[in-house]
Backbone as a chain_set.jsonl record, in Angstrom:
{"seq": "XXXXXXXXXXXXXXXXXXXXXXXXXXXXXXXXXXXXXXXXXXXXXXXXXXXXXXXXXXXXXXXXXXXXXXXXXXXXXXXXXXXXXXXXXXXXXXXXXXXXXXXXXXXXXXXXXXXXXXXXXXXXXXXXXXXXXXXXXXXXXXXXXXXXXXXXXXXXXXXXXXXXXXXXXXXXXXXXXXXXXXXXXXXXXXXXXXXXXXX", "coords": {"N": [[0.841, -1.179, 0.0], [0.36, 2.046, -0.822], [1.605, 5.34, 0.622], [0.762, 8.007, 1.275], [0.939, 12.043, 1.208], [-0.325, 14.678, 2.733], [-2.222, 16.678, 0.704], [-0.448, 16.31, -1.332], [-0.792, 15.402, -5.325], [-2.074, 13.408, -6.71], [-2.533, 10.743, -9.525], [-5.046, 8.282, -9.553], [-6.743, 5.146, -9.871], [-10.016, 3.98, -9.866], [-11.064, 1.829, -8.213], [-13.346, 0.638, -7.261], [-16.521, 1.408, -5.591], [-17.649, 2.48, -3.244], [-18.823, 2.765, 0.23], [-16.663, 3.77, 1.288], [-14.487, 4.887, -1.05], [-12.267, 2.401, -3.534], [-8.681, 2.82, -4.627], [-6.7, 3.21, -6.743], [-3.05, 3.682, -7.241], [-0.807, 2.585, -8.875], [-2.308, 0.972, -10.641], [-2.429, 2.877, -12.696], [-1.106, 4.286, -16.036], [1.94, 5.351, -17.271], [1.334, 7.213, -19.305], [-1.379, 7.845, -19.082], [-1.191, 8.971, -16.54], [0.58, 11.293, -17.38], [-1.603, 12.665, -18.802], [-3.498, 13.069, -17.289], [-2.319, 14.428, -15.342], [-1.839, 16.914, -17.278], [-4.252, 17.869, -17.933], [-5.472, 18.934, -15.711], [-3.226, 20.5, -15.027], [-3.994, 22.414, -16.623], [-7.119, 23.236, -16.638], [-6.663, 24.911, -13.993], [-5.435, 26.776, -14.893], [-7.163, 28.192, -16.782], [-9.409, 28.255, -15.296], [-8.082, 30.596, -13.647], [-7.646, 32.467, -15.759], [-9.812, 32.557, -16.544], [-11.044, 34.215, -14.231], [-9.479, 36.864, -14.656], [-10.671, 37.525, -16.993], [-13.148, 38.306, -15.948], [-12.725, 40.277, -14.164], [-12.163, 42.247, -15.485], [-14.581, 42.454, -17.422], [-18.325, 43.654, -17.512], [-19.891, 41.692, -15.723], [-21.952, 40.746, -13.51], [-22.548, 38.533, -12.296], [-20.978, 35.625, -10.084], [-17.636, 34.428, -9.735], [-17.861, 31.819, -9.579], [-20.77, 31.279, -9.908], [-20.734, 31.651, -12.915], [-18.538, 29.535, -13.442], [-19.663, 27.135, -12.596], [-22.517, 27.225, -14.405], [-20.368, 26.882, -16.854], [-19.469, 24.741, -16.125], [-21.814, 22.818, -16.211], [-22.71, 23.329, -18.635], [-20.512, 22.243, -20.171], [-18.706, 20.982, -19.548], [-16.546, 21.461, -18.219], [-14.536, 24.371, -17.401], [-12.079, 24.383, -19.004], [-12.708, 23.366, -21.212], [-15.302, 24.532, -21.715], [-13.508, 27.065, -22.862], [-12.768, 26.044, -25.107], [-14.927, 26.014, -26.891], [-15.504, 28.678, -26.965], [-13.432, 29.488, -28.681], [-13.822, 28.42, -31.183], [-17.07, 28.646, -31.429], [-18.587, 30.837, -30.482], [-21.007, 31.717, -30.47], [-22.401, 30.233, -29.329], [-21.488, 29.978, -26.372], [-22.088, 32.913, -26.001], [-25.028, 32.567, -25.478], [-24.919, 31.153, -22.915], [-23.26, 32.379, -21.267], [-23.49, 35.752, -22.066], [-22.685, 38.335, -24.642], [-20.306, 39.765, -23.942], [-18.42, 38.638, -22.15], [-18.118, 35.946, -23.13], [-16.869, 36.993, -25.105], [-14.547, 37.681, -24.648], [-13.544, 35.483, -23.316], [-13.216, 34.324, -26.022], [-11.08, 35.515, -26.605], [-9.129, 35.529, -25.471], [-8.721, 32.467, -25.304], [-6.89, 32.102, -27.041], [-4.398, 32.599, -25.761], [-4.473, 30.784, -23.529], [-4.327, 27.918, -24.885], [-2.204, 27.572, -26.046], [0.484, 26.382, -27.336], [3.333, 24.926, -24.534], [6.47, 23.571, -25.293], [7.312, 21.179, -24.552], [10.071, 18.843, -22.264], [11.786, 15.504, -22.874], [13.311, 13.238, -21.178], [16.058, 11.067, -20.645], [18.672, 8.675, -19.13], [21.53, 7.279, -20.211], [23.56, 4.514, -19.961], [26.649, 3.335, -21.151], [28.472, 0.568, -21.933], [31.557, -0.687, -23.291], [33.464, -3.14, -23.507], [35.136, -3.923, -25.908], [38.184, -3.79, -27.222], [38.641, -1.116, -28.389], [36.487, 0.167, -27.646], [36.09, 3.203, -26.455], [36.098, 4.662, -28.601], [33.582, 3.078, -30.093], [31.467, 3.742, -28.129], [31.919, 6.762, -28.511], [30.951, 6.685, -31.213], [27.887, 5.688, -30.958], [27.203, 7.615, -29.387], [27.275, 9.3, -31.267], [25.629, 8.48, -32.758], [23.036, 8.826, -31.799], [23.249, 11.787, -31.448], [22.493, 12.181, -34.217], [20.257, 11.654, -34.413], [18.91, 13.299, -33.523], [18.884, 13.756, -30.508], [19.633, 15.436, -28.22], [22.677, 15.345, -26.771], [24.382, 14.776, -22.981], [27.488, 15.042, -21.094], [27.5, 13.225, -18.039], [28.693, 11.534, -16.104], [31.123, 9.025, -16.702], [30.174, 6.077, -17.047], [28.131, 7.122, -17.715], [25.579, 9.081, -19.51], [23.504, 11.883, -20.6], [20.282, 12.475, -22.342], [18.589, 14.127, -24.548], [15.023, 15.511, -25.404], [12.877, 17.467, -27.42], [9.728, 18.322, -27.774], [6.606, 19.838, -29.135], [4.251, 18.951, -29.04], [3.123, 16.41, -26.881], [1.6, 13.702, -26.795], [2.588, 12.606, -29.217], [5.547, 13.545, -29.378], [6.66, 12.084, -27.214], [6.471, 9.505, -28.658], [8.165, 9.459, -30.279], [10.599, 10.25, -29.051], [11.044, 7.892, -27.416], [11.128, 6.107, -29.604], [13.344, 6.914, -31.225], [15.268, 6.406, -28.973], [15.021, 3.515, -28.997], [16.139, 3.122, -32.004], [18.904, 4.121, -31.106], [19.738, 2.293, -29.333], [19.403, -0.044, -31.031], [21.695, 0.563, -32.557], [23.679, 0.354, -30.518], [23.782, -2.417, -29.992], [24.353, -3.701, -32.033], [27.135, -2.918, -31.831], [28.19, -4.344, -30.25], [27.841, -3.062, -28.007], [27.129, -2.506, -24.263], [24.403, -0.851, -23.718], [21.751, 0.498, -21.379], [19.193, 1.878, -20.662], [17.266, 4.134, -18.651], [14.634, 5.822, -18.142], [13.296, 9.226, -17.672], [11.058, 10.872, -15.138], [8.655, 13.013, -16.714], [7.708, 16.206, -16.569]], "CA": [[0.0, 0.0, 0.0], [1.337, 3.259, -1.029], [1.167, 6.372, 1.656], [0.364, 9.554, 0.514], [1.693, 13.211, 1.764], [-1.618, 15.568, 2.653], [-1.832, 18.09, -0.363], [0.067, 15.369, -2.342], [-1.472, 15.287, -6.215], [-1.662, 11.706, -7.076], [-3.756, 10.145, -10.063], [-5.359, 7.526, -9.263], [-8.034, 4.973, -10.46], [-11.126, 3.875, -9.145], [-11.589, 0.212, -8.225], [-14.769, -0.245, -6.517], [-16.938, 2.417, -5.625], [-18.519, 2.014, -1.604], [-18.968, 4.399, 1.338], [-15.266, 4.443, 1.301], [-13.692, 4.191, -2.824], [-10.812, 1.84, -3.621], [-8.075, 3.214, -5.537], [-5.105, 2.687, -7.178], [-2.084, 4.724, -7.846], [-0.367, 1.247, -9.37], [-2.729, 0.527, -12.079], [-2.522, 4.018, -13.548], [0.212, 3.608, -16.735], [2.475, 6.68, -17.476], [0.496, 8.283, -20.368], [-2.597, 8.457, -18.28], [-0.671, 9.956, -15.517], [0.87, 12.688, -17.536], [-2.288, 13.415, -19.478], [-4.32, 13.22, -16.28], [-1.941, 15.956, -14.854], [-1.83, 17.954, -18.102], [-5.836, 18.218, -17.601], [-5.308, 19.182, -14.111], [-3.044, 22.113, -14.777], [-5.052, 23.676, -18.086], [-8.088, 23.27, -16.028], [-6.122, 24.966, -13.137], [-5.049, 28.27, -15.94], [-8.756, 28.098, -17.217], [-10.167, 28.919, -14.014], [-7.683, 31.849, -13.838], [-7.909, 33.164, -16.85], [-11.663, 33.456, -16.152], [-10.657, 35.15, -13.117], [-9.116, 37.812, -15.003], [-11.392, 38.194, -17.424], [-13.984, 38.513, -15.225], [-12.745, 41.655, -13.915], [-12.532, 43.164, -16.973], [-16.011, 42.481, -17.912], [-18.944, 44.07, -16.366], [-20.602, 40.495, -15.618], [-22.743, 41.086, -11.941], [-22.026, 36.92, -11.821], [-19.623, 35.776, -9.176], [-16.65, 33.352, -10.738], [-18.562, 30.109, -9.165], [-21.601, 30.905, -10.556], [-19.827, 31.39, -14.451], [-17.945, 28.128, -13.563], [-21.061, 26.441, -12.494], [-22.78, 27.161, -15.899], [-20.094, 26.256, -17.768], [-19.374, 22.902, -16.059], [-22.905, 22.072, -16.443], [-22.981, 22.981, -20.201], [-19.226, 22.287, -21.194], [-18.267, 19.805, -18.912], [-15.357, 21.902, -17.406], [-13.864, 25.473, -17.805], [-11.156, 24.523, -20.042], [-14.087, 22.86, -22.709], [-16.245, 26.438, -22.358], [-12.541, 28.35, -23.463], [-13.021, 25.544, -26.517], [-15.701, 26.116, -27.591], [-15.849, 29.95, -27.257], [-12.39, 29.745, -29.522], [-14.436, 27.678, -32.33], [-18.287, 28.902, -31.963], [-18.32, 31.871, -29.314], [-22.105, 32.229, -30.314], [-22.885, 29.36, -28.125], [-21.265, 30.273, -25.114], [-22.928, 34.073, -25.662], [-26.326, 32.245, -24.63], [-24.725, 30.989, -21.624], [-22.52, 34.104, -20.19], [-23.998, 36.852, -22.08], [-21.621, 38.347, -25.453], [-19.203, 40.734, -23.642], [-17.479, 37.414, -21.664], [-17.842, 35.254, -24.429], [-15.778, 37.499, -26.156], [-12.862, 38.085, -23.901], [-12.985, 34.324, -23.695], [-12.501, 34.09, -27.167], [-9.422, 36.41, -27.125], [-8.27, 34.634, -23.858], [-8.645, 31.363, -25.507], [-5.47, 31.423, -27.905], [-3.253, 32.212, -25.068], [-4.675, 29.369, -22.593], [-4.242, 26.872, -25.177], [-0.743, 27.847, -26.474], [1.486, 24.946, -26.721], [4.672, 25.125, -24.724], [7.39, 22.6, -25.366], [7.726, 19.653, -23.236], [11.09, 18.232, -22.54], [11.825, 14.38, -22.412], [14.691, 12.971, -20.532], [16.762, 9.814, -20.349], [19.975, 8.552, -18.605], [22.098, 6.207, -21.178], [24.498, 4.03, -19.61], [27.194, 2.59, -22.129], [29.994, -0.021, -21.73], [31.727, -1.766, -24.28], [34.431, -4.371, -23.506], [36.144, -3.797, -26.926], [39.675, -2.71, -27.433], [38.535, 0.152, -29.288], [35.307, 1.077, -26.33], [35.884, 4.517, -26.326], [35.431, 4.544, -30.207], [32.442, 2.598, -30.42], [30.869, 4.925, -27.178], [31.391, 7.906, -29.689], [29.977, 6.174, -32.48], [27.053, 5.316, -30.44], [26.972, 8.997, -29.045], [27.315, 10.555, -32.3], [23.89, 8.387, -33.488], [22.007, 9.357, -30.806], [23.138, 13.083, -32.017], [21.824, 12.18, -35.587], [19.201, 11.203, -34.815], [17.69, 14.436, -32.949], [18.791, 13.631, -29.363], [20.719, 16.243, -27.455], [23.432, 14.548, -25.299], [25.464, 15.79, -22.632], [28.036, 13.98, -20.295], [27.223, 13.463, -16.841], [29.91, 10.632, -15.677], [31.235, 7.561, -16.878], [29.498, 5.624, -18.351], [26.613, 8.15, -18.052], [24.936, 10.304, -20.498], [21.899, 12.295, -20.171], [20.17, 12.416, -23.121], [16.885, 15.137, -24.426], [14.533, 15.575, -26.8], [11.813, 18.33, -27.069], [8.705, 18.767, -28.454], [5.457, 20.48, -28.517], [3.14, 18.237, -29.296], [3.735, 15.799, -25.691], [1.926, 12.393, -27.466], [3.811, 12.62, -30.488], [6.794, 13.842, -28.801], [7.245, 11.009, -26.145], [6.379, 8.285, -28.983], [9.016, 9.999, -31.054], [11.601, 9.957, -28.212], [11.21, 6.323, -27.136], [11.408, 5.103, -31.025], [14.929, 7.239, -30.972], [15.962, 5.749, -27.9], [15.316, 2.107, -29.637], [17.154, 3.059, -32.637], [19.578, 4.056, -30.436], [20.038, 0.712, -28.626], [20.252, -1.467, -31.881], [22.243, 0.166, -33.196], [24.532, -0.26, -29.921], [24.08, -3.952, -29.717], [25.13, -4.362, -33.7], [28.716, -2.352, -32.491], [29.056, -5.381, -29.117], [28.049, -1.93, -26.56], [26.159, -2.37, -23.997], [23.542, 0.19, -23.497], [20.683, 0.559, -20.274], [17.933, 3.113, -20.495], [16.537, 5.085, -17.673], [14.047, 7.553, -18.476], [13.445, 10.122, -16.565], [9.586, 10.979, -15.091], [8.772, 14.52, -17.111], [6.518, 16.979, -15.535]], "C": [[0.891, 1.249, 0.0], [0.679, 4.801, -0.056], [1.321, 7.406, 0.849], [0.662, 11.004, 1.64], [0.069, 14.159, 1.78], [-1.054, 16.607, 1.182], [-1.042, 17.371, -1.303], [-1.076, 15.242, -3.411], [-0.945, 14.296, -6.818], [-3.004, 11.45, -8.242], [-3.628, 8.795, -10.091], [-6.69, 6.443, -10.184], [-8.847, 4.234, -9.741], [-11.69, 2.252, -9.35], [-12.673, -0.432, -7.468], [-15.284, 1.372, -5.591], [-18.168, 1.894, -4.155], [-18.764, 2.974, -1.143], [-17.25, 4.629, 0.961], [-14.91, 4.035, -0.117], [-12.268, 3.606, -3.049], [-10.391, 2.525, -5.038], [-7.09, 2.83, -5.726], [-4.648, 3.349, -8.197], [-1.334, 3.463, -8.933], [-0.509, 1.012, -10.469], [-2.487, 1.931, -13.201], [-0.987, 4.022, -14.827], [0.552, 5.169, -16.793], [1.753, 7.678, -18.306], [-0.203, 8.764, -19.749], [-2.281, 9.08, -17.347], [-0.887, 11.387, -16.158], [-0.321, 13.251, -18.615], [-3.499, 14.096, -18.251], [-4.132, 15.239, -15.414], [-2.431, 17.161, -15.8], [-3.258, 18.719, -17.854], [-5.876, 19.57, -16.358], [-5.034, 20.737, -14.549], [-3.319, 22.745, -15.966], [-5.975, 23.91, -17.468], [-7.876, 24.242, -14.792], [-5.492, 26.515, -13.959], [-5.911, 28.943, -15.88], [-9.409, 29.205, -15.94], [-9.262, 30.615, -13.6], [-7.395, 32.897, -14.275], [-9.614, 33.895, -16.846], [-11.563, 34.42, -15.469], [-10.343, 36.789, -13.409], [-9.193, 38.575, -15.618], [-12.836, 38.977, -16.596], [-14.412, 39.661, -14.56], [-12.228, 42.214, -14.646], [-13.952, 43.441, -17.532], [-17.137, 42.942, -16.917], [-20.073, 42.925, -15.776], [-20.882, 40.805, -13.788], [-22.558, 40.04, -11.245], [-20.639, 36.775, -11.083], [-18.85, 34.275, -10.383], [-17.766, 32.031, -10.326], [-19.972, 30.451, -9.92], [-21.461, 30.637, -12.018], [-19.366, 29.976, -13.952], [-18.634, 26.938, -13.315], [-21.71, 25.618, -14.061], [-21.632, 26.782, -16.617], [-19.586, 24.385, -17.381], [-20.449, 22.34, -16.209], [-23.06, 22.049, -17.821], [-21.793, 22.387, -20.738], [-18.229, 21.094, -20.399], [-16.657, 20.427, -17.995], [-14.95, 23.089, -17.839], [-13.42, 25.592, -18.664], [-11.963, 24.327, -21.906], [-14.75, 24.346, -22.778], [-14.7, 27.125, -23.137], [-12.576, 27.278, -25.178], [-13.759, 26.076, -27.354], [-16.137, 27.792, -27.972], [-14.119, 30.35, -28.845], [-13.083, 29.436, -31.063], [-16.285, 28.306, -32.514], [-18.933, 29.333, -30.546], [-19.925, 31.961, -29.68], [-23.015, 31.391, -29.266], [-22.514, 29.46, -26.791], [-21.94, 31.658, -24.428], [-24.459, 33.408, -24.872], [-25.867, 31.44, -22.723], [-24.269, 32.133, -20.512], [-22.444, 35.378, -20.925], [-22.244, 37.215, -23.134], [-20.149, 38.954, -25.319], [-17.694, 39.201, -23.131], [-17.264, 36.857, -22.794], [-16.84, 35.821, -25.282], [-14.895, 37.736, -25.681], [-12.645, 36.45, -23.761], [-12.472, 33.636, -24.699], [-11.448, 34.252, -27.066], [-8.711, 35.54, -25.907], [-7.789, 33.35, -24.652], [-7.156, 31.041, -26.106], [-4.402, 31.568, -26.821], [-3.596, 31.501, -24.475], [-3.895, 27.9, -23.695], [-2.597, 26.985, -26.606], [0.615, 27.312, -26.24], [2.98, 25.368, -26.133], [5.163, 23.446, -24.924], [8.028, 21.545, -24.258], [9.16, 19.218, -23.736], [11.039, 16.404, -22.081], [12.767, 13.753, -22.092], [15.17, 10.94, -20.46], [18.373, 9.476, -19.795], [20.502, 7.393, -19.54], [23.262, 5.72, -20.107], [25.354, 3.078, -20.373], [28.266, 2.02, -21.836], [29.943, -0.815, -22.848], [32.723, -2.202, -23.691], [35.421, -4.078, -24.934], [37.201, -3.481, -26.635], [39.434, -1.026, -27.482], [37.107, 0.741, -28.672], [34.944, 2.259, -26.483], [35.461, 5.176, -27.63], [34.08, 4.307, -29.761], [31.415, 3.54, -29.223], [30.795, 6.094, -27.741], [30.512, 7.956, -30.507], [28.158, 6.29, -31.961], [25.854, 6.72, -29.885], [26.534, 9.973, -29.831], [25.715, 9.979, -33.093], [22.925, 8.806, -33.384], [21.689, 11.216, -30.712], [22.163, 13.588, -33.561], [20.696, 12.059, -35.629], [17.92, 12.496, -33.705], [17.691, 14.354, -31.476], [19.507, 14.486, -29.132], [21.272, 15.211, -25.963], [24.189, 15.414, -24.57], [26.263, 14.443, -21.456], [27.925, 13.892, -18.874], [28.412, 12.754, -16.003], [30.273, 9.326, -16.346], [30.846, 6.588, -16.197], [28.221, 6.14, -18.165], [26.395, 9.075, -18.473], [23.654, 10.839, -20.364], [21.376, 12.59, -21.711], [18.348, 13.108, -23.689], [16.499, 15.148, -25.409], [13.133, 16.688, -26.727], [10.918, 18.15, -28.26], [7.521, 19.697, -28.089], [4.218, 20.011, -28.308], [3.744, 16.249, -28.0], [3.038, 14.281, -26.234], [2.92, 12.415, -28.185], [5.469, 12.714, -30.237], [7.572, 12.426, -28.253], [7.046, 9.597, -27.134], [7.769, 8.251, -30.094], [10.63, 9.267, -30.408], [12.062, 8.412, -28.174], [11.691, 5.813, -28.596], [13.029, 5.931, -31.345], [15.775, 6.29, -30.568], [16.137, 4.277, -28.896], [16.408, 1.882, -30.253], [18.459, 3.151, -32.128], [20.485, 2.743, -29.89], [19.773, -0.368, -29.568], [21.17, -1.082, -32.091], [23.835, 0.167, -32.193], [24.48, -1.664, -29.875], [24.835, -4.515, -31.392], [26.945, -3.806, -33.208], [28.826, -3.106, -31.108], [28.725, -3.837, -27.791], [26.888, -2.312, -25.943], [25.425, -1.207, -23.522], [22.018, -0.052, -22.575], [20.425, 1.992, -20.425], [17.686, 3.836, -19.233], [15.648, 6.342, -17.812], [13.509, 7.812, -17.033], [11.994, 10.797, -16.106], [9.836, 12.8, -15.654], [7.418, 15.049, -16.462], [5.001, 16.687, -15.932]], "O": [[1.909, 1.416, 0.672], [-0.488, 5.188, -0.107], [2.009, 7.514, -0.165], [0.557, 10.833, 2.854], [-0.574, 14.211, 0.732], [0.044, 17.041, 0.836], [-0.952, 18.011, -2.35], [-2.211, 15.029, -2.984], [0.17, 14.163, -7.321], [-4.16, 11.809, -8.018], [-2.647, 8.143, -10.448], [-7.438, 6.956, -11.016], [-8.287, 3.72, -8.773], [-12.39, 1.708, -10.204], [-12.852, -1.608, -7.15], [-14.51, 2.194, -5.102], [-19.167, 1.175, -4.191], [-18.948, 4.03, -1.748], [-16.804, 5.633, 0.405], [-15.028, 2.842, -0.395], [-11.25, 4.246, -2.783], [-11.054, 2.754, -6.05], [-6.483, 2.09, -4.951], [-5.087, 3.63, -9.312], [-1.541, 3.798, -10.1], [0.363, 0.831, -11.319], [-2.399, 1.788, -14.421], [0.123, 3.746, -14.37], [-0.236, 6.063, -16.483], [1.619, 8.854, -17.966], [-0.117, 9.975, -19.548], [-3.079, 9.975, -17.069], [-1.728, 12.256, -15.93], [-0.024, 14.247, -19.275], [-4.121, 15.158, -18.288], [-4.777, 16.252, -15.144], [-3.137, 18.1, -15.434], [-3.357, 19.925, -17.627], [-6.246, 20.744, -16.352], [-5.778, 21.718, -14.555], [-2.686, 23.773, -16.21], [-6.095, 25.135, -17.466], [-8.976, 24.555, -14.338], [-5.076, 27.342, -13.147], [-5.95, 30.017, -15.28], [-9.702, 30.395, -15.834], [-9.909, 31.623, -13.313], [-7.029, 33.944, -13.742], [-10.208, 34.959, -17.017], [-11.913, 35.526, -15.88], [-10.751, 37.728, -12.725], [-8.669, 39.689, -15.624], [-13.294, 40.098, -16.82], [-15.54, 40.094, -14.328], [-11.523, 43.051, -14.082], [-14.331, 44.513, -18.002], [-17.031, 42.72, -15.711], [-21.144, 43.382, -15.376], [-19.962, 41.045, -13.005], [-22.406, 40.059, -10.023], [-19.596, 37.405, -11.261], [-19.297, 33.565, -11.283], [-18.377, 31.466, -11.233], [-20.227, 29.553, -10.721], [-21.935, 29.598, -12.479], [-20.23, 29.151, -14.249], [-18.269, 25.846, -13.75], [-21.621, 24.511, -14.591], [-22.086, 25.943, -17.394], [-19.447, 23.356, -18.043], [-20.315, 21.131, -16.395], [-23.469, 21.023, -18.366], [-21.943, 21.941, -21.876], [-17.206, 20.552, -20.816], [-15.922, 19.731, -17.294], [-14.935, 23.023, -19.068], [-13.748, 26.487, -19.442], [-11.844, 24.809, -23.032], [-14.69, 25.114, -23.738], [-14.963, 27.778, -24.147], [-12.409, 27.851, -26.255], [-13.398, 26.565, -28.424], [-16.845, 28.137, -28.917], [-14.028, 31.285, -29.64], [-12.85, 30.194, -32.004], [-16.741, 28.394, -33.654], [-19.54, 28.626, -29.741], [-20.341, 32.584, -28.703], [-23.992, 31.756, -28.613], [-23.303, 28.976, -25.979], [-22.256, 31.837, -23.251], [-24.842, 33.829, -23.78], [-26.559, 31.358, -21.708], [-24.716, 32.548, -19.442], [-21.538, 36.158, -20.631], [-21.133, 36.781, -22.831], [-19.183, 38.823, -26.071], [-16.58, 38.962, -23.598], [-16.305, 37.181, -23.494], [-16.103, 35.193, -26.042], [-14.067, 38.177, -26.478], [-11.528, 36.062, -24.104], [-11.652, 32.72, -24.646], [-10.638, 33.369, -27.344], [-7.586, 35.041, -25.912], [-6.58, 33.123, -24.699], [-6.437, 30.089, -25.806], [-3.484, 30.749, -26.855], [-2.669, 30.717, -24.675], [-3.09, 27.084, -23.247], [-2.339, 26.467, -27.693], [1.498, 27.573, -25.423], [3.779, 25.974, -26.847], [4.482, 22.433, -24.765], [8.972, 21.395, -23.483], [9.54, 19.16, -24.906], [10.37, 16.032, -21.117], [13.417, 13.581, -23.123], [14.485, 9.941, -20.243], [19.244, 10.239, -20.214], [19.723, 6.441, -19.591], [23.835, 6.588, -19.449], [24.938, 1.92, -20.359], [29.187, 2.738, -21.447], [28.997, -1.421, -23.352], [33.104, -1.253, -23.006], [36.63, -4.063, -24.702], [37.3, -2.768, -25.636], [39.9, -0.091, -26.831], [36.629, 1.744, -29.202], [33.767, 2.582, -26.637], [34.622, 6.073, -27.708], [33.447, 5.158, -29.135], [30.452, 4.058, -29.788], [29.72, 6.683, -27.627], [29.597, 8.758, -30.69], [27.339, 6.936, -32.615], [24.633, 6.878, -29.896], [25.854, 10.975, -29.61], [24.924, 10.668, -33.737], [22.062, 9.142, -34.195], [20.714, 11.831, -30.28], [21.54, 14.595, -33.896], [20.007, 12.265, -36.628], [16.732, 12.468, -33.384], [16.675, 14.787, -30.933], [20.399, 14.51, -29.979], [20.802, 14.714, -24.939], [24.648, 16.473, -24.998], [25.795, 13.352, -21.128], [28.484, 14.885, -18.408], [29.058, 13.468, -15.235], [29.328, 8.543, -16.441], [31.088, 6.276, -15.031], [27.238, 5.483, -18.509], [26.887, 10.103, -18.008], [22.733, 10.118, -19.983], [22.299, 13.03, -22.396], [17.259, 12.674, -23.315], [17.174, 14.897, -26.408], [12.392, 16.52, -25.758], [11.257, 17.898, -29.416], [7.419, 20.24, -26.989], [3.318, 20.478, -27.609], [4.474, 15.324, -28.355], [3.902, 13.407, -26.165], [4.077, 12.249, -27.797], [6.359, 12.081, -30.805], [8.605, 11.885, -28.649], [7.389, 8.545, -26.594], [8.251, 7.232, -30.588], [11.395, 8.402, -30.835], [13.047, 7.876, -28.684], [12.686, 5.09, -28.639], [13.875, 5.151, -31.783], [16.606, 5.602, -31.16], [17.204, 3.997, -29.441], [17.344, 1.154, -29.923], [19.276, 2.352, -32.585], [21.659, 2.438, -30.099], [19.849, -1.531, -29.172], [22.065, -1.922, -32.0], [24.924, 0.037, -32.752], [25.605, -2.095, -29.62], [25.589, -5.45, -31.663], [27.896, -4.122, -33.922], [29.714, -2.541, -30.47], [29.443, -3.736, -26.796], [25.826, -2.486, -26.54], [26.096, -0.509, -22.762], [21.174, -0.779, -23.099], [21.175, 2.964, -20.344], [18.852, 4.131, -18.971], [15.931, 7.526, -17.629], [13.348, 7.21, -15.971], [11.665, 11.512, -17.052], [10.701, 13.59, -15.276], [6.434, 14.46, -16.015], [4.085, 17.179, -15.273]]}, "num_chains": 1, "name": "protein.A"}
């Protein structure tokens, strides 16, 4: 059983549903983590972005009642800044056209991709004569192929890759990394992974 820190943000999933709910941090796989979070903190902008339009606009509504209405029509804050980005005439019947329209303009910066980084620790030994070669070689693929390396200690490398787009990115990375690690086992090196949990 895994203990938890008060104020600790853990996702979890829901295995039986009683007076008290079983959960589990365990079953949850990495993707769903970090998309779970991602939710979390857009949803967690959203709400402050409202905030800020809010007092800009002359709306008489307190924030909870706006966030009310739109979780009942939009299923969450961040969904109303959707839909006012794509078809702002539907959100006017909910919060009246002045909001609606600062949510529009709000919308492109809320949902304004930054660049996720993705991390790994390489650990390389070869046995060869010629080791320190083939550890270049190995180094210099992992350059070709769009990884930024840097040296941390022997036989450890840290090894990055960015994107903006965080599926695509991390399926990107990993299929690197692979290439990576044949094409150390075709030059006799051995090579161990470690990635690194990203925010």
């Amino acid at each position: 059983m895994t203990e938890l820190r008060i104020g600790e943000l853990v996702v979890a999933k829901v295995i039986k549903l009683d007076e008290i709910p079983m959960l589990s941090i365990k079953r949850v796989k990495r993707e769903e983590k970090r998309t779970k979070l991602r939710e979390y903190e857009l949803e967690k902008r959203a709400r402050k972005l409202l905030q800020i339009l809010l007092g800009r606009s002359g709306s008489k509504e307190s924030q909870k009642e706006i966030e009310q209405k739109l979780r009942e029509s939009f299923g969450s804050v961040t969904e109303a800044f959707k839909v006012a980005k794509k078809r702002v005439e539907i959100l006017e019947k909910e919060i009246g056209r002045e909001l609606a329209g600062l949510m529009k303009e709000g919308a492109d910066e809320l949902f304004k991709r930054k660049e996720v980084e993705f991390r790994a620790e390489l650990r390389l030994q070869s046995l060869a004569p010629d080791g320190i070669d083939v550890i270049k070689q190995v180094l210099s693929k992992a350059e070709s192929n769009g990884l930024k390396v840097s040296y941390i200690s022997a036989p450890r490398y840290l090894v990055k890759y960015s994107s903006r787009d965080p599926k695509r990115g991390e399926k990107n990375f990993l299929q690197k990394l692979k290439e990576v690690k044949k094409f150390a086992s075709t030059l006799d090196c051995e090579l161990e992974i470690k990635l690194e949990e990203g925010d």
